[in-house]
Phi, psi and omega in degrees: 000144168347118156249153191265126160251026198276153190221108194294320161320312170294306174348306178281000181260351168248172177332152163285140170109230204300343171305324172256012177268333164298314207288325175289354181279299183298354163283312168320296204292329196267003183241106183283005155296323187266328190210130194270169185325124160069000181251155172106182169185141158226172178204157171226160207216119180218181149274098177248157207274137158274187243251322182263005179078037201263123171266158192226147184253128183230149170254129142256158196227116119044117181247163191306142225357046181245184189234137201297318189326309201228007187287151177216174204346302200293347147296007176239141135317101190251143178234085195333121156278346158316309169316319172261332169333320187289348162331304190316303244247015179290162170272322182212174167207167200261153142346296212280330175296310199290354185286348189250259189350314159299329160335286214262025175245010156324138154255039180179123191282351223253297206318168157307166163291153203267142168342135173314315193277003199310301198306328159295332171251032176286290194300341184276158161272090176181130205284336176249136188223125210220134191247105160263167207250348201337131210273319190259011159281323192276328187278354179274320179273354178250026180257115193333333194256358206305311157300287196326312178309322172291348170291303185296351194257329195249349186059240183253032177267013189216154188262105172278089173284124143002143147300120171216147196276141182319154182124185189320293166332309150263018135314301166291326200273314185276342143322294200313281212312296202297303223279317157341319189228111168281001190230016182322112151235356172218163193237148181235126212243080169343093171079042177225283175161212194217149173233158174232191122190209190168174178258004166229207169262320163308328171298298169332282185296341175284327184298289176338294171298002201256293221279342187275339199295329218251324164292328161304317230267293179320270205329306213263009127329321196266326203307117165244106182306290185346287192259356155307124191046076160045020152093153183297107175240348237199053167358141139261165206268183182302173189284315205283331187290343183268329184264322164292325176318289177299001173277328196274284195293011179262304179328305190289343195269318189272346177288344197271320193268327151308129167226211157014291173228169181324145119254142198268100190247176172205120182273120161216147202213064172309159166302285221280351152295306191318299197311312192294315158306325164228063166247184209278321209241013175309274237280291170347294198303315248266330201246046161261300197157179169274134183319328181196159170278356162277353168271325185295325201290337159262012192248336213060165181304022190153138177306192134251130171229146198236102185295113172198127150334059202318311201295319194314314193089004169284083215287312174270358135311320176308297178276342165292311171343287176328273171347291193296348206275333218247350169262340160275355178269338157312303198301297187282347160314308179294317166305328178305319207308278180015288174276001173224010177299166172258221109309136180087354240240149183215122246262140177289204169300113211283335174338133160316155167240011181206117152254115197252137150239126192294102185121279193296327178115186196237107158264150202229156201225126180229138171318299214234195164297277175331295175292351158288325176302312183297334149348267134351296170283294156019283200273349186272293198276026169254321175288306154354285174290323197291324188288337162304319203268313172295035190234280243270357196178234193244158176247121170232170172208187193293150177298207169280313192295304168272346183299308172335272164355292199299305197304332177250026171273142179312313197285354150296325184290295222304327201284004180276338200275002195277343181301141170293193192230138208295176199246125170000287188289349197326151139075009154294145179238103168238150198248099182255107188282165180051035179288009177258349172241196170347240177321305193299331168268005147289302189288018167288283175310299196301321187274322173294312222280021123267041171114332181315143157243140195225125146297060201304076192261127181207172157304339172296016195334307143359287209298313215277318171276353181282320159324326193265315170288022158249350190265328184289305168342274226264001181241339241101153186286128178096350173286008209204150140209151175257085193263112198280125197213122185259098172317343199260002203250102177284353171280327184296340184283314186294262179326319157324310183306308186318308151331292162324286168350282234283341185272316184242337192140322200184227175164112178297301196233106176245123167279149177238083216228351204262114158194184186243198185185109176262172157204153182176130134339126169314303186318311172267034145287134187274170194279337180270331182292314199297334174301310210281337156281282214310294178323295211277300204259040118250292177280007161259352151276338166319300200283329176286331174236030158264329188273346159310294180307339170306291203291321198294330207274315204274348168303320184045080192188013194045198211197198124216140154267142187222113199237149167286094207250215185219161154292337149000302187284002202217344204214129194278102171310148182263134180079359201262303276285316186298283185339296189281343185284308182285340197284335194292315183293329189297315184316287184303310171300323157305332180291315198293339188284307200279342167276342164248000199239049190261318180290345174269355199097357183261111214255108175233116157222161194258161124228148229225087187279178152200156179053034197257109206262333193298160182051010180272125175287331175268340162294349163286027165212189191329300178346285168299351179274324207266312181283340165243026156266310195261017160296317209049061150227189202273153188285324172281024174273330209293320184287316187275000150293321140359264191285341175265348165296311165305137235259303175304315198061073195235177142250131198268110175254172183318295194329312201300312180307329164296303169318329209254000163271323181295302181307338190274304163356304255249154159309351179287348174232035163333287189273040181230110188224145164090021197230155195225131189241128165289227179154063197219006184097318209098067146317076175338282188333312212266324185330131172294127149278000000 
C-alpha cells in the first residue's frame, strides 16, 4: 500500500513557496508506485514580486526532463498566469503553437521548458496541483470496465477522461470536467493517470494518497495470488540457477540487440518479473500493448517474450530462441515504423528494451546502466498495472497507431535532446585487470569519465571496490563494479567475466593490466620466483584475454585489448630476467592475439610504460629496494634516477599510461593493431627495432 511519507517537523522548516512544492514533488517521485522515472508533474500557483516590485500571480510547473524523484527549485519553471488564462477560452491549439506561447509566458528565459501538462494545471482553479502515474490508478484506467468501477469507488466525487495525448485539449477537456462537478476531487485520466490538488501542498499531497489508497484498498480486496494473469505455467528455476543461466545469455542477447551503436543490458529476476513471466497468461498479456505513454517511450510498444521451457533446461534452445525471437522483433519493430511514420520521423533503434523469460527472468537493454534500469523499473509498474487491471476486468492499451504518435511525438523527442551527447566510450563495458592500482584506477577513471562502464578487477577487492564507489559517487550509480579476480586462477577469470555479464552485458575493452616484479640476479633466480612472473604477466594475461576474446567473438561487434606491457618487454633489465622474460611474452602474445583476432574486429595493442611508482603496489614492496640495489643508489633516490635517464627528463604517471590505453581503446586507433606505444620519457635503450 501507499506510504505516507510527508514528515511535518521537516515541512514546517521550510520557506513558503517553491521549497514546498520540491519537497512535495520529491516525496510524490520517490515511491515509483505512485509516480513513474521521469514522469508526473506538479505545480503551485503564487505570487512573486518582479524586477520593479510589482506582484505578479506566477505558477510554477515541472519543467521538461527532470524527474519528480530528485528534481529540485532550477527544474520548475515559473509562469505569469495572467498571460495564460486568455488560453481557456481557445477552442484547440496545435503542440507547436502552445510551446511558443508558453515560451513567452516565462518569467525567466533561463528556467526550463515548461511541461507537456503545463496547461492542465494552469487551467484548474486550485493553487497546489499534482499528476501522477499510481501503478493501481492506471490499472482501474487500463480496465475494459474501468469507469463504471470508479463510480463503486469514488461514487461522483471524480471526473473521468477519455484517452487523449497530452496537450491543449485535454487540459481543457479536463478543466471543463472539474468546473462541470462542483464535488469533483480527482480526475481519472483513461489509460494515463490521475490529477489531484488541494489548497495547500500538505492537503495536495495527502489528497493523493488518500484517493490511490482507496483504489488499492478495491483491487487487492479482489486480488487471487492463485489465478494471477491466469495462474502458475513456468516454475522459476534457483536463484543460483537463473543468474548462471543469465551469464551464458547476455554476451549473446547483447551482439543480437546491437546495431550501429551499443547496448548496456540488465538482469532481473524480481518475484514479481518471475511471477508474471510464468504465468498462463504472459504471453498474451505481454503483446496487448503499454499500460501508458510513460511507460511505452522506455519500454517500447511491447517486450519480447520467449516462450521456453524452463523445467526442460534447454539452455542451448534457449539462445537460439533469443537470436531468432530478437531478429524478428526488429523485423517487426520496422513494419510498425512503416506503418505509422509521419514525414520526417526518423526510426529509432529497432531492438527490444524488455525481454521476459519463463523461469528466468526480465533483461532490460539501454544506451547506458541507468536508462536500462529504467527500462526495467518501467516494465516492473506494467506488470503492476496488468495485475490490477486484470483483477478488476480485461487489460486494454493505447491503439497502434497512437503507442506510435506517443513514442515518436515531438514534445517527447525533446525531453531526449536534454541527454547530454554521448562520449568516445558511451554504451562501452571495459574490463581492467589490476584496477585497483596506479594505473588501472586512472584507467578506470579516464575511460568512464568518456562514457565508459568499468569492471574494476583486481586480487584487492577492498582496493577495487573502493575505485567503483568513488567512480559512482562523481559519475553516477552502476558506472562501476568490483570484481574480485586472482589473473592465474581460470576459474576466477571465468567468474569475473560472469560477473561483468551479469552487471552490464558483455565486453567491449579489456585492459590487461594486473601485475608484480621481482628482481635477482640470474644466478639467483629460484625456480619459484621465475614461475610466479610467468603465471601472473604471462598465463594470467592469457587468461584474461582469452575468455575476453570469448565474449567479444560471441558479441559479433568486435573489440579492443589493450595490455600493460613494460619498457621490459623490449629491453633486457639488469637483474630482471624472470620480469622481463614474461613482460616480452605478454608483448608476443597481444601480436599472435591481434593477428587471429583481425577477422573479427578485434585490436590488442600494448603500451610499454616504465617506472610509474606513484600509486603502484609493486613500487610499494621490494620491488624499489630491489631496483636501487642494483642501480647501487639509495631507494628514495630511485625516482629522480628515473626521470634523468630519459631523453625528455620526465617523470612518468598513471595518468600518462591511461591516456594513452584510451587512444589505443578509442575509435582515433579503429585501424591500429598489433602495435606497441612506449610511455617511458624516452629511454634509448628501450627504442623498438
Amino acid at each position: 500500500m501507499v506510504a505516507n511519507r510527508w514528515v511535518k517537523e521537516s515541512a514546517s522548516e521550510l520557506k513558503q513557496g517553491l521549497e514546498e512544492l520540491v519537497y512535495r514533488s520529491n516525496l510524490l517521485g520517490t515511491d515509483r508506485t505512485v509516480a513513474n522515472w521521469g514522469g508526473g508533474n506538479t505545480s503551485m500557483k503564487t505570487v512573486v514580486h518582479d524586477f520593479r516590485g510589482r506582484p505578479v500571480n506566477v505558477m510554477w510547473v515541472k519543467g521538461s526532463g527532470s524527474d519528480l524523484a530528485t528534481m529540485k527549485a532550477p527544474h520548475f519553471t515559473g509562469l505569469r498566469l495572467d498571460d495564460i488564462a486568455p488560453l481557456y477560452e481557445q477552442e484547440d491549439m496545435s503542440d507547436e503553437e502552445m510551446v511558443a506561447y508558453l515560451a513567452n509566458c516565462m518569467i525567466d528565459p533561463k528556467h526550463p521548458r515548461p511541461s507537456i501538462e503545463t496547461l492542465l494545471h494552469a487551467f484548474l482553479p486550485f493553487d497546489h496541483v499534482d499528476h501522477t502515474h499510481p501503478d493501481a490508478i492506471i490499472g482501474l484506467c487500463c480496465s475494459d470496465n474501468g469507469k463504471e468501477l470508479a463510480q463503486e469507488i469514488y461514487g461522483d466525487r471524480f471526473v473521468w477522461v477519455p484517452y487523449i495525448r497530452p496537450g491543449f485539449r485535454l487540459s481543457r477537456m479536463i478543466a471543463q470536467g472539474v468546473r462541470n462537478n462542483p464535488k469533483a476531487e480527482l480526475v481519472l485520466m483513461e489509460k494515463h493517470g490521475l490529477v489531484t490538488w488541494g489548497a495547500t501542498s500538505e492537503e495536495a499531497y495527502h489528497k493523493t494518497l488518500a484517493v490511490i489508497s482507496e483504489a488499492e484498498a478495491y483491487i487487492e480486496a479482489r486480488v487471487d495470488e492463485a489465478k494471477l494473469f491466469g495462474g502458475v505455467k513456468t516454475e522459476a528455476l534457483s536463484g543460483d540457477r537463473r543468474k548462471e543461466i543469465a551469464t551464458e545469455l547476455l554476451p549473446l542477447v547483447r551482439g543480437a540487440v546491437s546495431g550501429a551503436k551499443k547496448m548496456i543490458l540488465t538482469f532481473d529476476d524480481s518475484p514479481d518479473v518471475l511471477q508474471f513471466a510464468g504465468s498462463a497468461d504472459a504471453a498474451r498479456l505481454t503483446q496487448i500493448g503499454a499500460a501508458c505513454p510513460d511507460h511505452l517511450v522506455h519500454t517500447k510498444m511491447k517486450p519480447l517474450y520467449i516462450s521456453w521451457d524452463a523445467a526442460a533446461g534447454d539452455v542451448a534452445g534457449l539462445k537460439q530462441a533469443l537470436a531468432e525471437g530478437i531478429k524478428q522483433y526488429k523485423e517487426e519493430y520496422q513494419a510498425y515504423f512503416e506503418r505509422n511514420k509521419n514525414e520526417g520521423d526518423k526510426i529509432f533503434e529497432t531492438a527490444p528494451r524488455v525481454i521476459l523469460i519463463p523461469g528466468v527472468g526480465m533483461i532490460n537493454t539501454g544506451k547506458s546502466h541507468a536508462m536500462a534500469q529504467v527500462s526495467g523499473a518501467l516494465y516492473h509498474r506494467a506488470i503492476a498495472v496488468m495485475r490490477g487491471s486484470t483483477t478488476l476486468g480485461q487489460f486494454v492499451s493505447l491503439s497502434e497507431n497512437e503507442s506510435y504518435n506517443v513514442e515518436y511525438w515531438p514534445l517527447e523527442l525533446y525531453k531526449l535532446t536534454l541527454a547530454p551527447p554521448e562520449a568516445e566510450f558511451s554504451r562501452q563495458i571495459v574490463f581492467v585487470t589490476g584496477g585497483a592500482g596506479g594505473i588501472g584506477s586512472a584507467t578506470c577513471r579516464r575511460l568512464v569519465k568518456e562514457g565508459a562502464h568499468v569492471a574494476v578487477a583486481d586480487l584487492n577487492l577492498e582496493g577495487a571496490q573502493k575505485v567503483a564507489d568513488e567512480i559512482n559517487a562523481q559519475f553516477g550509480p552502476g558506472r562501476a563494479v568490483a570484481v574480485k579476480l586472482d589473473v592465474t586462477r581460470e576459474e576466477e577469470v571465468v567468474a569475473a567475466y560472469r560477473a561483468t555479464a551479469l552487471a552490464y552485458g558483455g565486453v567491449d575493452v579489456v585492459v590487461n593490466n594486473a601485475g608484480l616484479a621481482t628482481s635477482s640476479p640470474f644466478a639467483e633466480t629460484s625456480l619459484a620466483e621465475w614461475n610466479l612472473n610467468m603465471n601472473v604477466l604471462s598465463t594470467g594475461y592469457f587468461l584474461v584475454a582469452r575468455e575476453g576474446f570469448k565474449i567479444m567473438k560471441e558479441q559479433g561487434h568486435g573489440g579492443s585489448m589493450v595490455f600493460v606491457g613494460s619498457k621490459n618487454s623490449v629491453y633486457a633489465g639488469k637483474n630482471a630476467a624472470a620480469y622481463s622474460t614474461a613482460k616480452a611474452a605478454e608483448a608476443h602474445l597481444a601480436r599472435c592475439i591481434a593477428a587471429e583476432g583481425g577477422e573479427y574486429g578485434i585490436r590488442v595493442n600494448s603500451v610499454l610504460p616504465d617506472a610509474i611508482l606513484q600509486g603502484s603496489a609493486i613500487w610499494n614492496s621490494r620491488w624499489r629496494e630491489e631496483r636501487a640495489a642494483a642501480y647501487g643508489i639509495a631507494p628514495d633516490q630511485l625516482e629522480e634516477y628515473y626521470r634523468k635517464r630519459t631523453t625528455l627528463l620526465v617523470n612518468i604517471y598513471p595518468d600518462d599510461i591511461a591516456e594513452s590505453i584510451a587512444f589505443l581503446a578509442s575509435s582515433k586507433a579503429a585501424k591500429t593493431t598489433g602495435c606497441m606505444i612506449t610511455v617511458d620519457g624516452g629511454v634509448p635503450a628501450a627504442f623498438t627495432r
